[in-house]
Every structure is written in structure tokens, then in C-alpha cells.
N, C-alpha and C positions, 0 to 999 in steps of 0.2 A: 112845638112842645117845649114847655119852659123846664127848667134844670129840675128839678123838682119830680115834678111827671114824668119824666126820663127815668131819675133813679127810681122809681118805684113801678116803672114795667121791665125795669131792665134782669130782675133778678139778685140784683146784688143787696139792696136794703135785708133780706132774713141771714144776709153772709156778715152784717155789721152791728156789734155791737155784744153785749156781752149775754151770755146762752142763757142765763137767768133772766136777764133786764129786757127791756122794749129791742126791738129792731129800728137801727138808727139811718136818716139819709144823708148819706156824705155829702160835704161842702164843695160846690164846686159844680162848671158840667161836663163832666167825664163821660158819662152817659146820653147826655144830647150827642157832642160831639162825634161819640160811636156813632151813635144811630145815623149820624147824618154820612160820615165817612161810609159805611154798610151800605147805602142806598147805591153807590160805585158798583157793586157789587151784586144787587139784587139780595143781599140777606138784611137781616136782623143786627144791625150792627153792636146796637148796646146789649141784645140778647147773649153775645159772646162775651163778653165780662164777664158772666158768670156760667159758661158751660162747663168750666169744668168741673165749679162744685157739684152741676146736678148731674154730672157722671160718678162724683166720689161720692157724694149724698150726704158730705158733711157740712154744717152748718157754722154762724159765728159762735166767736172761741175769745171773744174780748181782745186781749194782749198777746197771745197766742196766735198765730194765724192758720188761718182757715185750710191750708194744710199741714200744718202743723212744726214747719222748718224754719223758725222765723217768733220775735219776741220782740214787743215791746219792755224796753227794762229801762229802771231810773239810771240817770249819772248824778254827779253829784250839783248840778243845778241841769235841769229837763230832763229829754229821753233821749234814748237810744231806739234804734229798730236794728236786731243782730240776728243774721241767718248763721245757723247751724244747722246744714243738712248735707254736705260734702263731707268724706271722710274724715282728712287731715286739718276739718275747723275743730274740733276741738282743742286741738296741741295747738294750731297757729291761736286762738283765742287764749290761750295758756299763755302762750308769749307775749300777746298786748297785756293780759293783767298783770304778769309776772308772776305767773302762779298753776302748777300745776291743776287741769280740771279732767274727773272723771269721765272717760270717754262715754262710759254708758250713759249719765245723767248730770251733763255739765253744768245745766244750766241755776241750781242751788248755789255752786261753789260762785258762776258767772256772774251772777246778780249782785253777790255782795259786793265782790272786788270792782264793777262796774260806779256802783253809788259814790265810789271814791274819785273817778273821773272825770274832765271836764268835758265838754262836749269837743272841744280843739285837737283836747289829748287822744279821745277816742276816736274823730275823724283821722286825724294823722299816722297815728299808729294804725289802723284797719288797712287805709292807701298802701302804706310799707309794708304788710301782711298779704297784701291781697285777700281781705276777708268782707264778707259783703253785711256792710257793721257800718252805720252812720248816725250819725244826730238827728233828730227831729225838730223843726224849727218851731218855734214857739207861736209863730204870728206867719202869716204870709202875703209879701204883696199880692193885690191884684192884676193879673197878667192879660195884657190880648187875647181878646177869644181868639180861637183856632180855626183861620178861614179854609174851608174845603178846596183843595185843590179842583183843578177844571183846565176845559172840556177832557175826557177820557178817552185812550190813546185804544186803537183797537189791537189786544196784543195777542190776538189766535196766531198757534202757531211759533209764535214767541219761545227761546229756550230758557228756562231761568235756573241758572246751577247756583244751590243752596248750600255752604257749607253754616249752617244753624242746627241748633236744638230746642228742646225743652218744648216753647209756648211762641216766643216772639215773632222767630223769623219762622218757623214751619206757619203759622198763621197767615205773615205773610203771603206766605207760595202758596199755600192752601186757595187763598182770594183769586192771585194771581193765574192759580189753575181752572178756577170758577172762571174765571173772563178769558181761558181757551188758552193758555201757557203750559206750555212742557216743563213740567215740575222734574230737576235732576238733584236728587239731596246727596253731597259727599259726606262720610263720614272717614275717618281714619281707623287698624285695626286696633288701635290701643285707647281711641275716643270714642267709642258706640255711645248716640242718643239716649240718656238717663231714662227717658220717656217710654222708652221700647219695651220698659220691663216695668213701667209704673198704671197710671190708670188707666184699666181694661176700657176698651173704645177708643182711649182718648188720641194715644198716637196712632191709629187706623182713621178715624174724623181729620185729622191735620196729613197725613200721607196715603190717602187711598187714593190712587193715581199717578202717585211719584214713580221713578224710577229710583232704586238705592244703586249706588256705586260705591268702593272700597277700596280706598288707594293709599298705600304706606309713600308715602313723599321723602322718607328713607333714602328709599328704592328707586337708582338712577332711572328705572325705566318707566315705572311707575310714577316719579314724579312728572318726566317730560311728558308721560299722557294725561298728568291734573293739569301741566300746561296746556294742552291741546283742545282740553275741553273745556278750560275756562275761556280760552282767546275763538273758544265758537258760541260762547251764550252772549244773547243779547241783555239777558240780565243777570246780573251777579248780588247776591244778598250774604251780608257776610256778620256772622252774631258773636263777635271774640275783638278784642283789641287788635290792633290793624299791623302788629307787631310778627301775629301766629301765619298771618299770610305774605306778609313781606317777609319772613323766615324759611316760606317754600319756595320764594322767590317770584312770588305774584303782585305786581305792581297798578295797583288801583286806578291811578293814576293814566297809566299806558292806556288801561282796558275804555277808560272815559273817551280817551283822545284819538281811539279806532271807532266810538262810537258806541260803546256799551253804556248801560244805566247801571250803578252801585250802589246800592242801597246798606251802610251800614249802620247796623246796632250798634251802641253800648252802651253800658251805665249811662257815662255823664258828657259824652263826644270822643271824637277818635285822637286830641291831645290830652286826655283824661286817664290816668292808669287807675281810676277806680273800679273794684270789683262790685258787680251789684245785681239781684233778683227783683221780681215782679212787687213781693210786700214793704224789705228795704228801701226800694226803689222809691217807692211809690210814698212813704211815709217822710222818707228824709226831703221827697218834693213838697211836701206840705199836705197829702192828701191822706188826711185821717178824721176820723169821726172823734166826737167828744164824748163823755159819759157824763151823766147827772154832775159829777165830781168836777166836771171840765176836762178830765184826763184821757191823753190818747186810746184811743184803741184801732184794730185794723179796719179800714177799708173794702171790703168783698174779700177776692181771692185773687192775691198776685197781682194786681188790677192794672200794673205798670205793663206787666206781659202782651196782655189780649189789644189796649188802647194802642200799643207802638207799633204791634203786627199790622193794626188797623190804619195806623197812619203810614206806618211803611210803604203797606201796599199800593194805598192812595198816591206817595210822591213817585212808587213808579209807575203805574198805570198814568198819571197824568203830566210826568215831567220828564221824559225821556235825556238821554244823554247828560248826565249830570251824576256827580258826586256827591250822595245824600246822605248828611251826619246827622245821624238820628239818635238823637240820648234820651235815653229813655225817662231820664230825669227831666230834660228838657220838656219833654211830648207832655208827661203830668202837668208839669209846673202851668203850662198855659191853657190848662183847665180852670186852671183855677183863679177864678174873674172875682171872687169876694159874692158868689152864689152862698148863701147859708147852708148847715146841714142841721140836724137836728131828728128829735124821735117822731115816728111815721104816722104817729097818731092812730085816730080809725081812719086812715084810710085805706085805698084799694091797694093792696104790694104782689106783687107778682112772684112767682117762685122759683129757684133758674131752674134753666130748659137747656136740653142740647137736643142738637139734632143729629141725625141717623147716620153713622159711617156708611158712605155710598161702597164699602165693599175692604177688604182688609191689605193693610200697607206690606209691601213689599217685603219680603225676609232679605238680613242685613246682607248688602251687598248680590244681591240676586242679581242685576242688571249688568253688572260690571264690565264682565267679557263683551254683552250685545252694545252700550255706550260707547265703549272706547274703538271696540272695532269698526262702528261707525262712524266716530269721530276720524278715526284713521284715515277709512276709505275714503272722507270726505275729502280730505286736505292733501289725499293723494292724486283725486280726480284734477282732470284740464277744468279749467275755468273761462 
């Protein structure tokens, strides 16, 4: 299937482009690449790129993205892609313009004060902010297709402790539990999954089958048993700068050199303090549709999210024992081979699809006592 025919079964083509104008196909094969990655898996792989909009049932939004936390906006030579959908982005976005912005609807005051910077200024200052705020690149090379990992490791059985959210890594482990792996998702009591209370289905489709656990790393006792259960998974998937678990005192590194597989997310690699989401992500890699005008608009939904889960899962399932720096910026950018995009024409587009939560995800921290007590027993048994 050529890139092309990819995006227009994939679902994402009616997520791109502006709600009045034609539905556009992104440049690049984001959507081959899915599909081919998915095949690991026995799913639909480019079909995920856009399940979640046919969960929310909203469609493209031009410069706006497709869930609605996230803006294409000018600077004052090109664009920006700026998420605003964490609390404290409003006042940190106040800080890079130098300018107070109204927390209810910032994004009037943002826009203007944005036209005045350059693209240097607004990368630099976002990195120091930790706000998920980049440049768009005007032009992009042409990158190495993205060879599918291979032959695939048989991982039934398998433990994989997830301390991720949102879209990426639960996707991940979501695969990873498709291919017979014991999904363990940590969260902390002050970091519950944003997802848990966002679109109905969508964190039950990604965790129906997990285990939840809930461990304040605080808490002397508590933390030695997030030790104890990290040093029993054979695979570890970790979706935060590499800072938050060398801070509990979990060492990446060690876990490789007993023989575990690491699979981490981030923005831009694990020496990268850049903050960044699915639509950000995914734009400031280059992966944006044009409009009649030439000017950017978004790409599907998040599109950086569902592609890195996909790749993720692919390097652990087929690359055991290794330290995998997965940026999410990186995983787009090598889509994009200089495949054209443009509008869909009459042809055939597909509409996104999701499919069916095999049953509803665990309430927070339900497993807690039954993991660790297992974990315990285990490491107390003769060997």
C-alpha cells in the first residue's frame, strides 16, 4: 500500500484540514508505517491514529486541533504549534510573552504577543518553561523510511510495569498485552492519569486488563516496594523525562544490565528537557498538512501519540534487552520520506474507527495490595 492509500483508509484524512474546506492527506507515511508496525500485533495499525477521534466524534478544526488543546499560531517569521491544556500553561505562556494572559481564554491575548517572536525565541523560552510550544519548520528533509523491527519475541507471560499516561505508552502496553504481557500501570496519589476522567471508552480500550497500583514514592515503605516491582518486570516503559524516575531512585540503566527491556518516551530523547504532546509533537516534526494558502494546519489527532505507542511496542516486542530512546519527535520525523500530501479529491476516505473496550479498566489503584503482596512473597520465596 503506497502512502497515499494508507492515509485515506487510515481514518485520519476527515481529522485534516479545515471544517469548511476539502479534507486534506498528510505528507509523509505515517499511516503505511502504522499499518505495517500493527501487523506485530494482529490489529489495524494505521486504523489507531485516529480512534480516538471516532470515540470523541470530533472532526478537523484547521489550526486548532482536533481536540481542541493545541494551536497553530504565527510568530513573527513562520509558525508555532502551542499546547494549552494543562492548568499552570496559561501563566507559564504569560511568562514567555511577558504578558499577563486570561486564564479562561488566552489564546486572543497569545496570538498577538506570539507574531512578535522568532521562532529561536519561542523555542528557547518554551525548553525553560517547560511548556509544550515549538516552531514549525518551514521545509523538511527527507528521512529513512522506518524499517519494522523483526522477527517478534514471544512475550506471554511477560510483566510490563508502565509508569505512562494519556495515549503513548498505555498504547504501548495495551499491544504489548494483545501479545499475552501482564500489563502493571503505576501511577502516583498526586499524578492520576488525565485520561481517567477524559474520553468515555478511551482509557478502558488502552487499560482493560491492566492491573492499577498506587504508590506515593514519598513513603519509605512504599517506595522500596516501587522498588521491588520494578527490579521483577521484564519490561519497563517509562513516558516522563528520565529525571522523575532517577528521582525515586530507579536506575534505567541497572534494570538493562539484569536483563530487562526500557522502553522510553519523550518529546525529543532522554538528553532533551523539551516538554511536548501528540499535535506539538507532531508539527514541529514537520508533519502538517497545507491549505489551498500553503499554510499549516493539523495533522489528524495527536498523531505523534498513537505512531510512538506503535513503534514502542514494536522495539519491545522485537528487541529485548536494550535501552530504547524513543522521541516522539524523532519516530514522526522518519516518516517523513518527502511522500506529498495534499486534498483527497474524489476519492475513497475512510472514517475513524475504534474498536470495542474488551471490558472496563481497573479503578485507581484497585490492585495495589494484591501486586505488591505478590511481589513480596515472591522475593521472599528459596530460589
Amino acid at each position: 500500500m503506497d502512502a497515499a492509500d494508507a492515509w485515506l483508509a487510515s481514518g485520519v484524512v476527515p481529522l485534516t484540514g479545515h471544517p469548511d474546506g476539502p479534507a486534506l492527506v498528510p505528507p509523509g507515511r505515517a499511516a503505511a508505517v502504522a499499518a505495517e508496525l500493527g501487523r506485530l500485533f494482529g490489529t489495524d495499525g494505521a486504523a489507531l491514529l485516529a480512534e480516538r477521534a471516532a470515540l470523541t466524534g470530533r472532526r478537523r478544526a484547521g489550526r486548532i486541533s482536533v481536540g481542541g488543546g493545541s494551536r497553530l499560531l504565527r510568530l513573527r517569521t513562520g509558525w508555532a504549534a502551542v499546547g494549552c491544556a494543562r492548568p499552570d500553561d496559561p501563566a507559564l505562556l504569560g511568562a514567555l510573552v511577558g504578558r499577563e494572559l486570561p486564564a479562561a481564554d488566552p489564546w486572543p491575548e497569545l496570538a498577538r504577543a506570539l507574531a512578535g517572536l522568532t521562532p529561536a525565541e519561542l523555542d528557547d523560552g518554551a525548553a525553560l518553561l517547560g511548556l509544550a510550544a515549538h516552531s514549525v519548520p518551514d521545509a523538511v528533509e527527507p528521512a529513512p523510511a522506518v524499517p519494522v523491527p523483526g522477527p517478534a519475541r514471544d512475550v506471554a507471560g511477560a510483566t510490563v510495569v508502565s509508569f505512562g499516561a494519556l495515549w503513548a505508552a498505555p498504547l504501548c502496553t495495551h499491544l504489548l498485552g494483545l501479545a499475552g504481557a501482564r500489563v502493571v500501570t503505576v501511577e502516583t496519589p498526586s499524578r492520576p492519569d488525565r485520561s481517567r476522567h477524559g474520553t468515555p471508552g478511551f482509557h478502558d480500550l488502552l487499560h482493560a486488563g491492566d492491573r492499577s497500583v498506587v504508590l506515593d514514592p514519598g513513603d519509605p515503605d512504599q517506595r522500596a516496594a516501587l522498588h521491588r516491582l520494578v527490579r521483577r518486570a521484564d519490561i519497563v516503559v517509562e513516558a516522563s523525562r528520565p529525571r522523575a524516575l532517577r528521582g525515586f531512585g530507579i536506575d534505567a540503566g541497572a534494570e538493562v544490565a539484569r536483563g530487562a527491556t526500557w522502553i522510553s518516551i519523550t518529546a525529543a530523547g532522554r538528553d532533551s528537557d523539551r516538554v511536548g504532546f501528540g499535535d506539538d509533537v507532531a508539527a514541529s516534526a514537520g508533519l502538517v498538512a497545507r491549505d489551498h494558502e500553503g499554510l499549516p494546519v493539523f495533522a489528524g489527532d495527536a498523531i505523534a501519540d498513537p505512531l510512538t505507542g506503535l513503534t514502542a511496542a514494536a522495539l519491545a516486542l522485537c528487541e529485548p534487552g536494550v535501552l530504547h530512546d524513543v522521541s516522539m519527535t524523532g519516530v514522526v520525523a522518519a516518516t517523513l520520506d518527502g511522500s506529498p500530501g495534499g486534498p483527497s479529491g474524489d476519492r475513497a476516505v475512510a472514517e475513524p474507527r475504534a474498536r470495542t473496550a474488551p471490558g472496563r479498566a481497573p479503578a485507581f489503584g484497585a490492585d495495589t495490595t494484591a501486586v505488591i503482596t505478590a511481589v513480596t512473597a515472591e522475593r521472599a520465596a528459596p530460589r
